[in-house]
TIKOL-635458 format. One line per field, with one value per residue (C-alpha): x, y, z; residue in three letters. Coordinates in steps of 0.5 Angstrom, whole numbers, plus 2048, in hexadecimal, padded with zeros to 3 digits. Example, Ala and Ser with C-alpha at 12.3 -4.5 7.8 and 13.67 -1.06 7.14 Angstrom:
east [819;81B]
north [7F7;7FE]
up [810;80E]
ronu [Ala;Ser]
% end
This chain:
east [848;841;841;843;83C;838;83D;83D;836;835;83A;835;830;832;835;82F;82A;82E;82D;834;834;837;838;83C;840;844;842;847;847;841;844;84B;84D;850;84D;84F;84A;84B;848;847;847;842;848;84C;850;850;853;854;854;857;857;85C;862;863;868;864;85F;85F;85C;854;853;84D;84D;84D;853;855;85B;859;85D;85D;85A;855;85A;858;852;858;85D;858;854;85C;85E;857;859;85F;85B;857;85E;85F;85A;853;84E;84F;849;849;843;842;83F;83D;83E;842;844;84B;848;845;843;848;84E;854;85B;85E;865]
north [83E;83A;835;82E;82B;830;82F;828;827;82B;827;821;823;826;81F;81A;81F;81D;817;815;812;816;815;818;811;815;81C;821;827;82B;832;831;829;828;824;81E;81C;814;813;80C;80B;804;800;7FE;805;80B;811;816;81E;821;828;82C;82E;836;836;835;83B;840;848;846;83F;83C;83B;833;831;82A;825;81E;81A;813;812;80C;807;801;802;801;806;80B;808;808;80E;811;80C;810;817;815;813;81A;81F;81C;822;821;81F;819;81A;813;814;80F;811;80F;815;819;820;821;828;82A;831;82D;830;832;82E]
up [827;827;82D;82C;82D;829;824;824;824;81E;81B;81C;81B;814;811;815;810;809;80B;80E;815;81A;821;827;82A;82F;833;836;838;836;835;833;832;82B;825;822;81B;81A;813;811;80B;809;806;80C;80D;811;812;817;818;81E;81F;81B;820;821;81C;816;817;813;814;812;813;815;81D;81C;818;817;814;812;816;813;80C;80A;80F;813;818;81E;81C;81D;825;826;826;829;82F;82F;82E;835;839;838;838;83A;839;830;82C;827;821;81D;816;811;80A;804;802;805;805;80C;80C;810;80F;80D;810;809;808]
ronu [Unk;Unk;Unk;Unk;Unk;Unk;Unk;Unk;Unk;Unk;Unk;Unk;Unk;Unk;Unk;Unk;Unk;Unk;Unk;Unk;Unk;Unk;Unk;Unk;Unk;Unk;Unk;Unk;Unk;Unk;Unk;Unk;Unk;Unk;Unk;Unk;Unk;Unk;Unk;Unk;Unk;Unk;Unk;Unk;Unk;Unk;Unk;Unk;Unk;Unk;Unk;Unk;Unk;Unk;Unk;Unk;Unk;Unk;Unk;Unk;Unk;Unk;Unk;Unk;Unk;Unk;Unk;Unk;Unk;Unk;Unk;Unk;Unk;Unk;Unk;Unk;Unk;Unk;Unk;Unk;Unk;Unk;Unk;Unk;Unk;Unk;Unk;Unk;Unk;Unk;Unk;Unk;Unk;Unk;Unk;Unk;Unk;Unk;Unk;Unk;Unk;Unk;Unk;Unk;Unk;Unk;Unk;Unk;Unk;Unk;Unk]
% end
């Protein structure tokens, strides 16, 4: 598996270069901290994806999987459940990304 900060920084990188904004509003572990992708999406909601729990995987699923945990909520319901997050495991990352959009460019855990 791909280190979180070179995994992360990709990600960045990737969405700022199409013209998105993205940026890393909280650090963790470098190599093996978990992602969570808070997506604004200009209109006053936000979703959130978290890693997809073991569960999900499948035999050939990318590295990353992600869930989308919350969809298009109010701003605080998301920061709530982020606050809880760092009670429990401080070394996870938080990307925010600014798009309009639903599609992040992320795998997807299959329902």
């Amino acid at each position: 598996m791909l280190r979180t900060d070179l995994w992360a920084a990709a990600f960045v990188r990737r969405h700022n270069n199409i013209g998105h904004i993205c940026v890393v509003s909280r650090k963790g572990d470098p190599i093996a901290g978990q992602i969570f992708i808070e997506i604004d999406h200009l209109n006053g909601t936000v979703s959130l994806l978290t890693p997809a729990p073991a569960t999900a995987r499948q035999d050939g699923d990318a590295d990353r999987l992600f869930v989308r945990r919350f969809d298009h909520v109010e701003p605080l319901a998301v920061r709530e459940r982020i606050e809880r997050e760092a009670d429990f495991d401080p070394d996870f990352w938080v990307l925010s990304l600014e798009m309009r959009g639903d599609d992040p460019g992320v795998t997807m855990a299959r329902s």
